[in-house]
Residue frames as a rotation matrix with the C-alpha (Angstrom) as fourth column:
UNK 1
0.442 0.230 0.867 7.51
-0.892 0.007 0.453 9.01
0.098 -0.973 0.209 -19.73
UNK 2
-0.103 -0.300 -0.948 9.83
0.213 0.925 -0.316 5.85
0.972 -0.234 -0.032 -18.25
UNK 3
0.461 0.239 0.855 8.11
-0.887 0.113 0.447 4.74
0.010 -0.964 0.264 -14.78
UNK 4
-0.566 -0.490 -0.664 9.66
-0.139 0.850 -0.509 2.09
0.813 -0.196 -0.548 -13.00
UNK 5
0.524 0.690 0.499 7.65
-0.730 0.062 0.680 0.07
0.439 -0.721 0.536 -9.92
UNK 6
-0.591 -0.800 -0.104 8.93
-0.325 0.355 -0.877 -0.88
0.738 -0.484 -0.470 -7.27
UNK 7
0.623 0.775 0.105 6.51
-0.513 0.304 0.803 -3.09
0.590 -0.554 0.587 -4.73
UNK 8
-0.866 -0.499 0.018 7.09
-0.409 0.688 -0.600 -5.09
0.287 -0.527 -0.800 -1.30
UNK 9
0.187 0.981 0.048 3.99
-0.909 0.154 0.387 -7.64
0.373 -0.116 0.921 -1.11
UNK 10
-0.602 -0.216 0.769 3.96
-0.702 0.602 -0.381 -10.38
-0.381 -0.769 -0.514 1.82
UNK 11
-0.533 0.501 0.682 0.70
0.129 0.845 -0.519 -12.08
-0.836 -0.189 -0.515 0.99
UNK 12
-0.790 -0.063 0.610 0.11
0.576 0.262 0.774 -10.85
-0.209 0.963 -0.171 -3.14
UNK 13
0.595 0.797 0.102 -2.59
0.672 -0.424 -0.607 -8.44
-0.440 0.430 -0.788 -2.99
UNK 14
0.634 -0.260 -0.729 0.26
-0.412 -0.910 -0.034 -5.70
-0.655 0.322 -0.684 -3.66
UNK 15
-0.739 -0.671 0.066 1.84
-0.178 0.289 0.941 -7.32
-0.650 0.683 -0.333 -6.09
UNK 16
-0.095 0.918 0.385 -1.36
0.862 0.269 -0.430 -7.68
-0.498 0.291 -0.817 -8.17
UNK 17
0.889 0.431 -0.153 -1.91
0.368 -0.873 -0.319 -4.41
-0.271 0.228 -0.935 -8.15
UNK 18
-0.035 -0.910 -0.413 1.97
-0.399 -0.366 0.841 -3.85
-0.916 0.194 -0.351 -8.70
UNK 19
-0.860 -0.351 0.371 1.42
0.136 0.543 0.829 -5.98
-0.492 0.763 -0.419 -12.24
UNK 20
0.363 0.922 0.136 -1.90
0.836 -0.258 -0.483 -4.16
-0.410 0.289 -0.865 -13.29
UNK 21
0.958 -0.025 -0.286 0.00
-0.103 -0.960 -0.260 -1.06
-0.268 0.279 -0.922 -13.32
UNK 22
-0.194 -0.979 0.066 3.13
-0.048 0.077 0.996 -2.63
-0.980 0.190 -0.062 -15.08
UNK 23
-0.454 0.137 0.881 0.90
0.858 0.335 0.390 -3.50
-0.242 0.932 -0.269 -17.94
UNK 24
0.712 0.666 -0.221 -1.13
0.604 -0.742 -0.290 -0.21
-0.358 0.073 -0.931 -17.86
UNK 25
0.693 -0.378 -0.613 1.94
-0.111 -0.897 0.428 1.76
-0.712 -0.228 -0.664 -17.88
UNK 26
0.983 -0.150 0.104 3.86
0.176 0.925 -0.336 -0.72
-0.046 0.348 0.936 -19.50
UNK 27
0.470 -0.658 0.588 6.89
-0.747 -0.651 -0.132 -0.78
0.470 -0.378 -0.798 -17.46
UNK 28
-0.709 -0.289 -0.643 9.34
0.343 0.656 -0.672 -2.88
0.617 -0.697 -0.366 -15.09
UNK 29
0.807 0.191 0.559 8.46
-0.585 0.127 0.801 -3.68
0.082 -0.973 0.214 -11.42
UNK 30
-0.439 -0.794 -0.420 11.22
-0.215 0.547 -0.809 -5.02
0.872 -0.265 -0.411 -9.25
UNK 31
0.592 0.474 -0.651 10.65
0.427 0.500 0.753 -6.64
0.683 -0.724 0.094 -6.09
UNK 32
0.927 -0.275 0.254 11.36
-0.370 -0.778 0.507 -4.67
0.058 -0.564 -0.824 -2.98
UNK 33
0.848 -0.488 0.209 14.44
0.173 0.626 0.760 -7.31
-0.501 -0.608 0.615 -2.82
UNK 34
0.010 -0.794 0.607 16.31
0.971 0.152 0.184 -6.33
-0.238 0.588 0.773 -5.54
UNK 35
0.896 0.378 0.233 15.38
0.441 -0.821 -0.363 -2.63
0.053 0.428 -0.902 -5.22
UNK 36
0.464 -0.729 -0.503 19.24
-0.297 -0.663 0.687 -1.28
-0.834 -0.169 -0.524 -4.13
UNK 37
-0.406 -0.784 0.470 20.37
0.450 0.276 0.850 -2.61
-0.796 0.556 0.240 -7.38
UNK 38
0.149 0.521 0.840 18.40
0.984 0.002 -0.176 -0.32
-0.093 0.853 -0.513 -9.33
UNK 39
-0.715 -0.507 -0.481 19.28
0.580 -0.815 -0.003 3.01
-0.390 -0.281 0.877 -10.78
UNK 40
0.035 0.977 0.212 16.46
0.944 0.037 -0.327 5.45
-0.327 0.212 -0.921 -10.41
UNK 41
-0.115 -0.033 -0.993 17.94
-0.390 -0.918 0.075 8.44
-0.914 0.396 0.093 -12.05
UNK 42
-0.991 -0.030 -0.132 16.88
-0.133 0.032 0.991 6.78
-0.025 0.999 -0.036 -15.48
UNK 43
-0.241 0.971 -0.005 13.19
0.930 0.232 0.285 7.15
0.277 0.064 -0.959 -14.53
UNK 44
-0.851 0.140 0.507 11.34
-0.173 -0.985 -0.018 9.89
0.496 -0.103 0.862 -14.50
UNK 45
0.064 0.928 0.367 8.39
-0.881 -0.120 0.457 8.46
0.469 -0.353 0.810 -12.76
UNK 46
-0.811 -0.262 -0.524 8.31
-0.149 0.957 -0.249 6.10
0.566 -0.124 -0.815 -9.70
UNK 47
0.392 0.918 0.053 5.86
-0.614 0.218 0.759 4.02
0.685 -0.330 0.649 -8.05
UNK 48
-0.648 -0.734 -0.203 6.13
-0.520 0.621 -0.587 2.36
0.557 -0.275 -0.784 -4.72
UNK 49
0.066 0.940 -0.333 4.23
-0.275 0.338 0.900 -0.07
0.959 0.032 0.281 -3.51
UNK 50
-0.882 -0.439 0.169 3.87
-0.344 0.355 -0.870 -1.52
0.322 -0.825 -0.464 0.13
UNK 51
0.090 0.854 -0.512 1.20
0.472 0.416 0.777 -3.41
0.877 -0.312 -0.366 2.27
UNK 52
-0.116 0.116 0.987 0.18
-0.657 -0.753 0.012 -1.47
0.745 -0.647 0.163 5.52
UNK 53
0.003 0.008 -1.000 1.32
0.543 0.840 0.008 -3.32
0.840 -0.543 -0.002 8.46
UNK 54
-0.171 -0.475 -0.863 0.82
0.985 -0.052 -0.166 -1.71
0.034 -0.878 0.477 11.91
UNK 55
0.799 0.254 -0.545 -0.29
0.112 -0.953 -0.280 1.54
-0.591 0.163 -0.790 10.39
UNK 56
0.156 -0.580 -0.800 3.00
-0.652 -0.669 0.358 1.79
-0.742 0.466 -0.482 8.48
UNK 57
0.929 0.096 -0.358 3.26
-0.369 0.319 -0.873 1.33
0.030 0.943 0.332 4.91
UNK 58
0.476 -0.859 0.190 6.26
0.413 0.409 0.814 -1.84
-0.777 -0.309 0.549 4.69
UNK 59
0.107 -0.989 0.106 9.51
0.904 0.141 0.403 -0.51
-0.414 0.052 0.909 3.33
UNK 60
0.710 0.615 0.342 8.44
0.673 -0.736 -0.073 2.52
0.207 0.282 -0.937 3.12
UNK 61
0.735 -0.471 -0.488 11.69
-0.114 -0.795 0.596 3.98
-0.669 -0.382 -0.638 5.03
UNK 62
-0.251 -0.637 0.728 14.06
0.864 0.191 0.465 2.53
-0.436 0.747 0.503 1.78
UNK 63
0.095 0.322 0.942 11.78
0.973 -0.231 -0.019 4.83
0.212 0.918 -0.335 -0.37
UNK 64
0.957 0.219 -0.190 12.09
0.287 -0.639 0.714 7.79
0.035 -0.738 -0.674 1.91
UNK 65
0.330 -0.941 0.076 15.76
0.513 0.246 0.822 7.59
-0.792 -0.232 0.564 1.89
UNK 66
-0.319 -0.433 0.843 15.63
0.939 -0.025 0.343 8.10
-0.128 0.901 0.415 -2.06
UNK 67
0.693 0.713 -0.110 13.75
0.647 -0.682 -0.342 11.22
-0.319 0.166 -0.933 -1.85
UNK 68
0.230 -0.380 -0.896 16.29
0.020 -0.918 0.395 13.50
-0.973 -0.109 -0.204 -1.86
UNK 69
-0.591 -0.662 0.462 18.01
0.104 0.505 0.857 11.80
-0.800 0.554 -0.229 -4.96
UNK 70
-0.544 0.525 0.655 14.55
0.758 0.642 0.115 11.99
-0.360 0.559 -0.747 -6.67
UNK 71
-0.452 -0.014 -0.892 14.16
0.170 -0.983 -0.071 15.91
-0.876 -0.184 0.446 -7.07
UNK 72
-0.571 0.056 -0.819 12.06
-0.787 -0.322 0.526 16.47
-0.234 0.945 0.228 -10.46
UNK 73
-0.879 0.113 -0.463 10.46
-0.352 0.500 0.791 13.29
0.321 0.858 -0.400 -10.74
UNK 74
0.171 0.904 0.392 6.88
-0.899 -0.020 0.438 12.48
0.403 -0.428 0.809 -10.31
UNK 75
-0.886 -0.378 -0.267 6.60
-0.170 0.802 -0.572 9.93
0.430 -0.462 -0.776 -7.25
UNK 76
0.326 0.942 -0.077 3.43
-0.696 0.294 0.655 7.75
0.640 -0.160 0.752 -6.46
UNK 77
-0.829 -0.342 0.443 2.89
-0.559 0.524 -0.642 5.63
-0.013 -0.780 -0.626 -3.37
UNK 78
0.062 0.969 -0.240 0.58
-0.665 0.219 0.714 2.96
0.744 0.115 0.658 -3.30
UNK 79
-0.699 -0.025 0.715 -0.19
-0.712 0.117 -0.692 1.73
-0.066 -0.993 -0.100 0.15
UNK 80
-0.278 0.894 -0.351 -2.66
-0.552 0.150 0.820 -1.50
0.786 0.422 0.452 -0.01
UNK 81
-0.853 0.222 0.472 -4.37
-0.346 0.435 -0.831 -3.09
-0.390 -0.873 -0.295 3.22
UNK 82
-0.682 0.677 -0.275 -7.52
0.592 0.733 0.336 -4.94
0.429 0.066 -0.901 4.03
UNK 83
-0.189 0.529 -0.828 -9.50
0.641 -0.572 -0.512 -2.24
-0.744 -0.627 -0.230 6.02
UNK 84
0.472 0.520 0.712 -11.96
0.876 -0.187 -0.444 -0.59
-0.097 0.833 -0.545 3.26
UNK 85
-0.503 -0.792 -0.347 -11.25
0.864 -0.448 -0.229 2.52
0.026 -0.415 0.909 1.52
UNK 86
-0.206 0.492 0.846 -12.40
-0.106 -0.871 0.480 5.94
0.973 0.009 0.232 2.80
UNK 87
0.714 0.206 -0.669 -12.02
0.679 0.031 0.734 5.01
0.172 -0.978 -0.118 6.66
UNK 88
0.739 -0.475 0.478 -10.51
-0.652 -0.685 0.325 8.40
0.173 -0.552 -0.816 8.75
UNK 89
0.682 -0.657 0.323 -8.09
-0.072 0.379 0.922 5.17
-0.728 -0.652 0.212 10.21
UNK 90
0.789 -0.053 0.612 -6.94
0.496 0.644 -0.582 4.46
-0.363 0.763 0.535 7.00
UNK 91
0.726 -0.515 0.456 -6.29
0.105 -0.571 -0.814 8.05
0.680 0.639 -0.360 5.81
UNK 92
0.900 -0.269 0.342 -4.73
-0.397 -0.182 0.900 8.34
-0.180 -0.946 -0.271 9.42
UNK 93
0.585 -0.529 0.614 -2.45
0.250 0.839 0.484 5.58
-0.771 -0.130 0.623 8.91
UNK 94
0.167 -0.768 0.618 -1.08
0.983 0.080 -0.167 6.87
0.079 0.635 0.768 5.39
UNK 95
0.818 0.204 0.538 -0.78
0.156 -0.979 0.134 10.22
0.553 -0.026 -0.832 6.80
UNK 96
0.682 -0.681 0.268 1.62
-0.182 0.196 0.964 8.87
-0.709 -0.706 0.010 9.69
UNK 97
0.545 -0.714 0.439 4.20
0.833 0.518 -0.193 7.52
-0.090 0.471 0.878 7.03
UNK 98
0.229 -0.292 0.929 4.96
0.764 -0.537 -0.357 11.21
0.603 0.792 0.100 5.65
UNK 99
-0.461 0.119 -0.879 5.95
0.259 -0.930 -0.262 14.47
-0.849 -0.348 0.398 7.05
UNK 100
0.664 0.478 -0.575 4.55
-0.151 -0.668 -0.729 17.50
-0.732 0.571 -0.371 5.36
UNK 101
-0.082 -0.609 -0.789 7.73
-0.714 -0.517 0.473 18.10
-0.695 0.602 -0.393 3.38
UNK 102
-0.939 0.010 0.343 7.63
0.226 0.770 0.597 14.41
-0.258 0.638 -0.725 1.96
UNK 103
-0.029 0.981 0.191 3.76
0.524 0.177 -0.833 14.81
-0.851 0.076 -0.519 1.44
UNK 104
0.423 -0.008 -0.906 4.69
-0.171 -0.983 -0.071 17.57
-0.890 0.185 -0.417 -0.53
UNK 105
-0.593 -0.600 -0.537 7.03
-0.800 0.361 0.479 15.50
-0.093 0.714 -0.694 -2.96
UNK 106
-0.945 0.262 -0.194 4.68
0.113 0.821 0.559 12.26
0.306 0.507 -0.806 -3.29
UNK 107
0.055 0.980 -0.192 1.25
-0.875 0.140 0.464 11.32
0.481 0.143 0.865 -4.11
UNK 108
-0.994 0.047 0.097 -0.08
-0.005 0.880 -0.474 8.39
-0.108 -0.472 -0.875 -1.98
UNK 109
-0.104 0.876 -0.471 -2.90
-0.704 0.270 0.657 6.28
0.703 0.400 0.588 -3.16
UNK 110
-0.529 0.029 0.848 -4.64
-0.495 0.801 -0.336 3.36
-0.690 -0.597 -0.409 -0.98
UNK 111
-0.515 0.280 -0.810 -5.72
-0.647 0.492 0.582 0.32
0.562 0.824 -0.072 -2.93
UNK 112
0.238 0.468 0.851 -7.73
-0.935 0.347 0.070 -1.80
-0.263 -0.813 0.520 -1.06
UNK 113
-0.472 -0.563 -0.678 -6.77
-0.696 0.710 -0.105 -5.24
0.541 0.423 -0.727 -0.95
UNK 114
0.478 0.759 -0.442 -7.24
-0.372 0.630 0.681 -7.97
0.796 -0.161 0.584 1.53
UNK 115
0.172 -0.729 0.662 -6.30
-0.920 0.121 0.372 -10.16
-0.352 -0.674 -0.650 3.88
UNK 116
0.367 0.084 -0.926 -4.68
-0.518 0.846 -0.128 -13.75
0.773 0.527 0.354 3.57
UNK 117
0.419 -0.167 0.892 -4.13
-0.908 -0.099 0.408 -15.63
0.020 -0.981 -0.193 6.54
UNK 118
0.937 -0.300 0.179 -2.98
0.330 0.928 -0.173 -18.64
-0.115 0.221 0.969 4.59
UNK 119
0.460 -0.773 0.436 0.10
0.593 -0.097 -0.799 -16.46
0.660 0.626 0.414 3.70
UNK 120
0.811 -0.221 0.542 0.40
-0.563 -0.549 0.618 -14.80
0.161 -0.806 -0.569 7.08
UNK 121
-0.745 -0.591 -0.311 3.40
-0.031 0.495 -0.868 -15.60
0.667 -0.637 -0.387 9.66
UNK 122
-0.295 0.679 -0.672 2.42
0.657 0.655 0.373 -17.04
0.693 -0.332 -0.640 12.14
UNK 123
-0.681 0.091 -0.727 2.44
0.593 -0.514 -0.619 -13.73
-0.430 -0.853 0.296 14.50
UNK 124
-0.965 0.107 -0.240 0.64
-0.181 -0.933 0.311 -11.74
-0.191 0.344 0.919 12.20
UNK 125
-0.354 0.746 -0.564 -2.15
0.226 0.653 0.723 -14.59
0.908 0.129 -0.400 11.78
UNK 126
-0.202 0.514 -0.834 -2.27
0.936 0.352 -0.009 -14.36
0.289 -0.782 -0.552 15.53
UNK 127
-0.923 -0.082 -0.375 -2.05
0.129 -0.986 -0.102 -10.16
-0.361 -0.143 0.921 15.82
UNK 128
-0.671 0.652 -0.354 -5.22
-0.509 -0.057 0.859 -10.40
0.540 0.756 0.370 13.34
UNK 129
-0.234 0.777 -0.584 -7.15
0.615 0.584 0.530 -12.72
0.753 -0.236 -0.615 14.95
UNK 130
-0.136 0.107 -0.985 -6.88
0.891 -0.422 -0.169 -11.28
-0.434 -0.900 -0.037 18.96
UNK 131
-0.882 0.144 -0.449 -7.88
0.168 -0.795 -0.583 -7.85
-0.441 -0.589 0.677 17.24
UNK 132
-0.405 0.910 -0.090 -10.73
-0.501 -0.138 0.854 -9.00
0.765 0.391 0.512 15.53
UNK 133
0.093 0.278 -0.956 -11.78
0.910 0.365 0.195 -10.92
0.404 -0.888 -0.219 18.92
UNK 134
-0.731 0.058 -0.680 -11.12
0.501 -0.631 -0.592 -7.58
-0.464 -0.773 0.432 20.86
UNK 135
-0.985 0.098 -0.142 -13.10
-0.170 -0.699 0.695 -5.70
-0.031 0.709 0.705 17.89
UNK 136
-0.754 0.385 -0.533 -15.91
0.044 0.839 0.543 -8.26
0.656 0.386 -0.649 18.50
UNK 137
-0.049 0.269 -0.962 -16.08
0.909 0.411 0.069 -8.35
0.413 -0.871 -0.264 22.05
UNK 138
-0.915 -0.348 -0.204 -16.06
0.403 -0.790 -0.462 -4.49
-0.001 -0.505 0.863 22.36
UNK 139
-0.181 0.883 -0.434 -19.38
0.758 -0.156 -0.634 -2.87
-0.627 -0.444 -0.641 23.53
UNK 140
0.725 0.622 -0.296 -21.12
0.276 -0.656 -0.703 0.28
-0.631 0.428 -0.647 21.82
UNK 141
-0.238 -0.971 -0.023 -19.03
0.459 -0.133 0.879 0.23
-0.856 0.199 0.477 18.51
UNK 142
0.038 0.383 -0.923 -18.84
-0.751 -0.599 -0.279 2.99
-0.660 0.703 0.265 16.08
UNK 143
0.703 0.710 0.046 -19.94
-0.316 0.370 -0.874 1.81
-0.637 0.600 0.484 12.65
UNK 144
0.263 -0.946 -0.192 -16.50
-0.950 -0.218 -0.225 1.97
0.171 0.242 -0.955 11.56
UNK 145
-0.364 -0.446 0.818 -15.39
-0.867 0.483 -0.122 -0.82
-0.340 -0.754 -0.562 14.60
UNK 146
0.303 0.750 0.588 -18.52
-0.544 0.643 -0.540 -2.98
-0.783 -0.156 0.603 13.43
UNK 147
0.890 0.155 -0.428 -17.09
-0.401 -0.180 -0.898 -3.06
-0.216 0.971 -0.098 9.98
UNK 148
0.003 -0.998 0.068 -13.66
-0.961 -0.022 -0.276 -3.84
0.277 -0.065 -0.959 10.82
UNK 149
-0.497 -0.664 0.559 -14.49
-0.865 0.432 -0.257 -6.77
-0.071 -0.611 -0.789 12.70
UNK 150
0.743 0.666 0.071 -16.39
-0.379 0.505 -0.776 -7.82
-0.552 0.549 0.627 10.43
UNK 151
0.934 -0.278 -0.225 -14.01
-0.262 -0.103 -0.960 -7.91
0.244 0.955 -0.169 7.63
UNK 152
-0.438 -0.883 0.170 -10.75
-0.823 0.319 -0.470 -9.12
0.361 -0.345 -0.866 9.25
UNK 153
0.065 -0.180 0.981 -12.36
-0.901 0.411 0.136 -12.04
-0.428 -0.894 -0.136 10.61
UNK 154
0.213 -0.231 0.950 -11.42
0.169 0.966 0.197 -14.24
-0.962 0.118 0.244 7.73
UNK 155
-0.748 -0.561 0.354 -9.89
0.450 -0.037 0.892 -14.11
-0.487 0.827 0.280 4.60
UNK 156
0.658 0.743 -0.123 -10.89
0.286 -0.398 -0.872 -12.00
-0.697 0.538 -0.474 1.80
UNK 157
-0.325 -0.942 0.083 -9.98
0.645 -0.157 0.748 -10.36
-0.692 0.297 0.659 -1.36
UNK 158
0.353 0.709 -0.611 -10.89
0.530 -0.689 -0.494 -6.88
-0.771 -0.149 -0.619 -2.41
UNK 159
-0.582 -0.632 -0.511 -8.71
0.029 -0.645 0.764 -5.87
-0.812 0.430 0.394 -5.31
UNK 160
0.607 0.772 0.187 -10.23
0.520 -0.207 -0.829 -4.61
-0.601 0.600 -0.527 -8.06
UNK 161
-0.152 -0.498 0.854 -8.39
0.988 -0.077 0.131 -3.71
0.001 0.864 0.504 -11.57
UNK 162
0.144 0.376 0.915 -10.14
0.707 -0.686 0.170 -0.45
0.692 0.623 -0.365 -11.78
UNK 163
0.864 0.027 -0.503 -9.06
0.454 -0.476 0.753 0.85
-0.219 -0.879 -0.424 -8.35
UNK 164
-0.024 -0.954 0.298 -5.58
0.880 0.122 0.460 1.57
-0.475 0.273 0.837 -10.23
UNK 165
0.420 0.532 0.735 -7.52
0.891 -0.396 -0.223 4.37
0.173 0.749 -0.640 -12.31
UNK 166
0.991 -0.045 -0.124 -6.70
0.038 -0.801 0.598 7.34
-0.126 -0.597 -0.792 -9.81
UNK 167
0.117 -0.992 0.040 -2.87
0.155 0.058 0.986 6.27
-0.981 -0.109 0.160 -9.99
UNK 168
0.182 0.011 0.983 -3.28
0.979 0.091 -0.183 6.34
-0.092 0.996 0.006 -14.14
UNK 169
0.854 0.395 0.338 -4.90
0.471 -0.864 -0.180 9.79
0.221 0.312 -0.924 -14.30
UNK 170
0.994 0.055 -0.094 -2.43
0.061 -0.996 0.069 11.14
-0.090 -0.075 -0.993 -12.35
UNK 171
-0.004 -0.985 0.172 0.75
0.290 0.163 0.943 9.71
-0.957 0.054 0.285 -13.66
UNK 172
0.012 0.007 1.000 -0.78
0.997 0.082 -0.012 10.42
-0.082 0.997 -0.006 -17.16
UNK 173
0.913 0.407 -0.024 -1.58
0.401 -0.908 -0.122 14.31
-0.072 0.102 -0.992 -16.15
């Protein structure tokens, strides 16, 4: 098996988890910046990483692109955000990224992560804030809402070595 990881992480929770599973696998990682200078027909196993911004998983349409090119080889997505996992929005959100046919060619994992608002821009600090204030200020919320606006309304950090496990098993199977 030669995997190669490939990750795009704004504020370091995916990268974390992009260097857990470089040593696990022991393998490269490249940063999403230097990813067009890499040839991935000498892997047989890739990983991409991305933080979920907006519902979509960032640079996700680079990796998409390569599909065709990548016929035969086992492909993992790892998607990591700040919004716990096993919320319906969540799975929602990495459902939107894929058609069927791609679903069909990659595995997609969520990793939970966090937020940093020291490492935000400055729009994304303020996007975050005004929807935990709307999340707040909204009347009869589901348990879901209550949770959300809880947990976005200030830094945090949720990664967790062993959340990587699920991506192991099934690059090792």
């Amino acid at each position: 098996m030669k995997p190669i990881i490939i990750y795009l992480s704004k504020t370091g929770f995916t990268e974390r988890y992009a260097v857990w599973l470089s040593e696990a696998l022991n393998c490269p990682m490249i940063p999403y910046e230097k990813c067009k200078s890499v040839d991935l027909s000498s892997y047989d196993t890739i990983l991409y990483g991305g933080g979920i911004h907006a519902g979509m998983i960032q640079g996700i349409k680079w990796f998409k692109q390569q599909l065709p090119s990548l016929e035969g080889k086992k492909l993992v997505v790892f998607a990591t955000g700040a919004s716990p996992a096993g919320l319906s929005a969540t799975a929602e959100s990495l459902k939107q990224n894929f058609t069927a046919e791609e679903h069909a060619l990659v595995k997609v994992f969520y990793l939970e992560g966090g937020l940093n608002y020291d490492k935000m821009s400055a729009p994304n600090r303020m996007l975050m804030k005004m929807m935990s204030k709307m999340l707040s200020s909204k009347k009869n919320k589901t348990e879901e809402e209550r949770g959300m606006a809880n947990a976005i309304s200030t830094s945090f950090d949720h990664c967790k070595k062993e959340n990587i496990q699920g991506i192991l098993d099934f690059i090792n199977t």
